[in-house]
C-alpha beads as a LAMMPS data file, in Angstrom:
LAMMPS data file: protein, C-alpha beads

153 atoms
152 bonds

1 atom types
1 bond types

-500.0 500.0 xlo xhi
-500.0 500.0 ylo yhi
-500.0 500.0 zlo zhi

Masses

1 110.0

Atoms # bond

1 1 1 21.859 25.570 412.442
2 1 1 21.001 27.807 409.549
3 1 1 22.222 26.977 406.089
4 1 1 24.574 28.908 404.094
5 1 1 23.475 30.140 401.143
6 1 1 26.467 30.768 399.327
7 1 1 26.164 28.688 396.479
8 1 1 23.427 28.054 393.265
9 1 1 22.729 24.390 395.174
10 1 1 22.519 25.662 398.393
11 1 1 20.312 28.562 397.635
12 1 1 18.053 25.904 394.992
13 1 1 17.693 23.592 397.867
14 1 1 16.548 26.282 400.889
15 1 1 14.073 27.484 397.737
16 1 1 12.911 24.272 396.730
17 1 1 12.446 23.355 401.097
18 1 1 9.679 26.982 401.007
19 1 1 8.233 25.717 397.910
20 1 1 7.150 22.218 399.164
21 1 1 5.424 23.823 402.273
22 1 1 3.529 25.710 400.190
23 1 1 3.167 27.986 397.017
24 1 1 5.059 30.808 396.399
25 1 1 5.687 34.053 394.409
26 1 1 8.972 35.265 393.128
27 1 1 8.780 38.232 395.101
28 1 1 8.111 36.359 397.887
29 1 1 10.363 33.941 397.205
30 1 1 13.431 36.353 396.597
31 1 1 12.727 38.126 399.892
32 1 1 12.708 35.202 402.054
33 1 1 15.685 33.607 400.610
34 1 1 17.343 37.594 401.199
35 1 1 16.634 36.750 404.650
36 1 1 18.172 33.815 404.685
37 1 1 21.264 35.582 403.842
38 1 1 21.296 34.318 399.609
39 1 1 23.383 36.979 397.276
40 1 1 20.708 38.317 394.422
41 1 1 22.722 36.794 391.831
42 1 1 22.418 33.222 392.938
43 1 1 18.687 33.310 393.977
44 1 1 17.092 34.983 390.476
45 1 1 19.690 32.293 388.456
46 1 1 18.105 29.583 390.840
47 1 1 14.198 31.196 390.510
48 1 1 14.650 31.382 386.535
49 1 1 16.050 27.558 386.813
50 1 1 12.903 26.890 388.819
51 1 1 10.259 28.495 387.202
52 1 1 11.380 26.657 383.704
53 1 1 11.069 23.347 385.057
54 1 1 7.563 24.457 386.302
55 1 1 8.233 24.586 390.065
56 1 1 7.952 28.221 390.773
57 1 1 4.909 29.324 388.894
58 1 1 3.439 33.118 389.784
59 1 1 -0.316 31.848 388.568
60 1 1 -0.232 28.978 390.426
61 1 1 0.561 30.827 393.307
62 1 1 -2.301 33.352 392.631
63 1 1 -4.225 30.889 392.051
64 1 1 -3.918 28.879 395.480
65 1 1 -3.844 32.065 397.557
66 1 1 -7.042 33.537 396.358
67 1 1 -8.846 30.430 396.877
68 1 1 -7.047 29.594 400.884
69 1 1 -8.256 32.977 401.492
70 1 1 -11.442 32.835 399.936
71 1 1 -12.240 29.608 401.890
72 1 1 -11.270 31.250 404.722
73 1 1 -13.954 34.159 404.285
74 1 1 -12.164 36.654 402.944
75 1 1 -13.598 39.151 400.586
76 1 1 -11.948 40.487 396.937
77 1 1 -10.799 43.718 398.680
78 1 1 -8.543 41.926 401.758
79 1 1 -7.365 39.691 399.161
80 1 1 -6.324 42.215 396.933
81 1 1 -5.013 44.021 399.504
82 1 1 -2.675 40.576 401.061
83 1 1 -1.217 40.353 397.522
84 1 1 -0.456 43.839 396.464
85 1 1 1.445 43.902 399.962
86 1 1 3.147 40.891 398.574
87 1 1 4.413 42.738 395.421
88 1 1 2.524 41.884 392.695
89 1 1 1.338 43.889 390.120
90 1 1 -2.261 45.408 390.272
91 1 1 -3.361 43.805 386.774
92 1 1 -2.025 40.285 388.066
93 1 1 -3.571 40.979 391.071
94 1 1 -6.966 41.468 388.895
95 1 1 -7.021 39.437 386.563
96 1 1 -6.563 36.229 389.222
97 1 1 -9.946 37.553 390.991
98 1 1 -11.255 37.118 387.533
99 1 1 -10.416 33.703 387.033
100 1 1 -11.405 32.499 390.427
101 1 1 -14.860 32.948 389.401
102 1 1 -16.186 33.240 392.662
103 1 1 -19.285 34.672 394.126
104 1 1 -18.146 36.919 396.122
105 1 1 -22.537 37.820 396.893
106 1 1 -22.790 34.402 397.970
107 1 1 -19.258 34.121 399.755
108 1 1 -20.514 37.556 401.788
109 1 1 -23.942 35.577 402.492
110 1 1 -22.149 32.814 403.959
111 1 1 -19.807 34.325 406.016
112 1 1 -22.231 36.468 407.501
113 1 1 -24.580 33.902 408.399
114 1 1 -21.859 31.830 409.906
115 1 1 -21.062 34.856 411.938
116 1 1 -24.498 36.306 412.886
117 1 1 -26.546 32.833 412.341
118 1 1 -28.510 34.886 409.663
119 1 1 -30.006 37.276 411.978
120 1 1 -30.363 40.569 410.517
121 1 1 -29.329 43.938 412.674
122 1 1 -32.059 45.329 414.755
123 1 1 -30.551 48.878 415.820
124 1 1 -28.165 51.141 414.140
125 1 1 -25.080 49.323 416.759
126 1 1 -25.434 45.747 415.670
127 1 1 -25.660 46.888 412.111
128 1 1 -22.227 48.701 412.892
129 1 1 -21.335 45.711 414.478
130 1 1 -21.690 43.103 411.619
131 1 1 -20.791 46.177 409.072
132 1 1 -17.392 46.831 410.783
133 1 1 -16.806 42.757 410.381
134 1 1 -17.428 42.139 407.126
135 1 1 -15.508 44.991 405.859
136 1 1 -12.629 43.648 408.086
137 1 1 -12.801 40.944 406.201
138 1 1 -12.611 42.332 402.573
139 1 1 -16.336 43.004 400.990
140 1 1 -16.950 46.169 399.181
141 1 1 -19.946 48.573 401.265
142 1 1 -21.843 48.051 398.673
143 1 1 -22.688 44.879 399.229
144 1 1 -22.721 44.389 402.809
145 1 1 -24.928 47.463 402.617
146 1 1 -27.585 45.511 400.869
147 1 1 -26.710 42.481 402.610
148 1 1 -27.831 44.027 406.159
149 1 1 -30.864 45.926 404.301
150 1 1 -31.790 42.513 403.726
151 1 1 -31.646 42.979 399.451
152 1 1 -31.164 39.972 397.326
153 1 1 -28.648 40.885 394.514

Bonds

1 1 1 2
2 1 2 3
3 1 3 4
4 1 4 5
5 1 5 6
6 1 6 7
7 1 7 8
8 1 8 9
9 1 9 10
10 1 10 11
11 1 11 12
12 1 12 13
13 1 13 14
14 1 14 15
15 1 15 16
16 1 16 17
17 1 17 18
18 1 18 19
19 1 19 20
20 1 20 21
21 1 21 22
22 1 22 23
23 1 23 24
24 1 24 25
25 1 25 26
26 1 26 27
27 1 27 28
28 1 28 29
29 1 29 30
30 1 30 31
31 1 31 32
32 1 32 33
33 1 33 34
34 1 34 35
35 1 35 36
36 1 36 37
37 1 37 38
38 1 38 39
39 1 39 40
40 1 40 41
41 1 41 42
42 1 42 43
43 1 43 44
44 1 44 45
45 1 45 46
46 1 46 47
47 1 47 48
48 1 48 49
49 1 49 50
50 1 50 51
51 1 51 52
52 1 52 53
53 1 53 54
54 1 54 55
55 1 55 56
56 1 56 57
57 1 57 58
58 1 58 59
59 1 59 60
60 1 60 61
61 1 61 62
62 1 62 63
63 1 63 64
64 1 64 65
65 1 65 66
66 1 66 67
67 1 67 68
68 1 68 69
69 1 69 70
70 1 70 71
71 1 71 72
72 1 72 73
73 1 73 74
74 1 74 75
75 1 75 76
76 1 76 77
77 1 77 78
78 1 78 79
79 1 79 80
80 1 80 81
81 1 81 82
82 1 82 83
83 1 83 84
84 1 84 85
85 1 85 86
86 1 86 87
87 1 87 88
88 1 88 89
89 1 89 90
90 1 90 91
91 1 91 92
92 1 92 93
93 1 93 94
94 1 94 95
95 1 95 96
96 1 96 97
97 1 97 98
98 1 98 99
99 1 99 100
100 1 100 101
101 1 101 102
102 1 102 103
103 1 103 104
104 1 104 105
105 1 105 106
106 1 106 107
107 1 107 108
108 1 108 109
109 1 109 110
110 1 110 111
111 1 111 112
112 1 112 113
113 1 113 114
114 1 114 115
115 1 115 116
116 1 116 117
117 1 117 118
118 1 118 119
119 1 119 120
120 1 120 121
121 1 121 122
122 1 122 123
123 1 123 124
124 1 124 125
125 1 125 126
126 1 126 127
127 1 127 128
128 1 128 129
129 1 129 130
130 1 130 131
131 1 131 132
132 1 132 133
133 1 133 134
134 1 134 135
135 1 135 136
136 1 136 137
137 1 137 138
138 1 138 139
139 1 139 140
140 1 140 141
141 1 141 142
142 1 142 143
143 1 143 144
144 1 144 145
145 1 145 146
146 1 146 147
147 1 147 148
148 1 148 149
149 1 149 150
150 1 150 151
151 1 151 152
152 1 152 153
């Protein structure tokens, strides 16, 4: 049975239930609890209440999804992408690659080589091949470009 969100406890609770599974954003947040059938008024009184006492916190958030996704082998651009879909702003969005202060070079290098085992195209196909992958996955041409050339940055 679904709850009913008709009240600031009711709506705190259901937020505080999404929030223990895992970070959120207030975007996020405010959409899922929408869904859940919470009036507007209750759930941004109940996400300010939560985000004073430190339990909602948009950075944190960032911070946790760009390194999940990152672990997971996901470049800058799919990242970027995944969050701007989630509503946040651009600069946010930016400025949380920034301080992830990852090598995205060397997170490229080890994807592929999980992928491929480190074998290098040998025809204009496989190069396609491993080129349409890891720009599935998020890495600017650029550098999967030089990657496949076999370049060192």
């Amino acid at each position: 049975m679904a709850a009913i969100l008709d009240n600031p406890v009711a709506v705190r609770r259901v937020a505080m239930d999404l929030l223990a599974r895992r970070e959120h954003g207030r975007v996020e947040l405010t959409r899922k609890l929408r869904q859940r059938g919470a009036p507007l008024e209750l759930i941004e009184a109940a996400l300010d209440r939560l985000a004073e006492q430190g339990l909602l916190s948009e950075t944190r958030f960032l911070q946790c999804f760009v390194a999940s996704r990152a672990r997971g082998g996901h470049g800058p651009l799919r990242i970027r992408e995944d969050l701007a879909q989630r509503g946040l702003p651009r600069e946010v969005i930016e400025q949380a690659l920034r301080e992830a202060e990852i090598d995205w070079s060397e997170q490229l290098r080890e994807v592929w080589q999980r992928k491929f085992a480190g074998h290098l195209p040998l025809d204009a196909r496989e190069r396609a091949q491993q080129g349409r992958f890891l720009a599935y996955r998020g890495y600017p041409l650029d550098s999967i470009s030089r990657l496949l050339r076999g370049i060192e940055d």
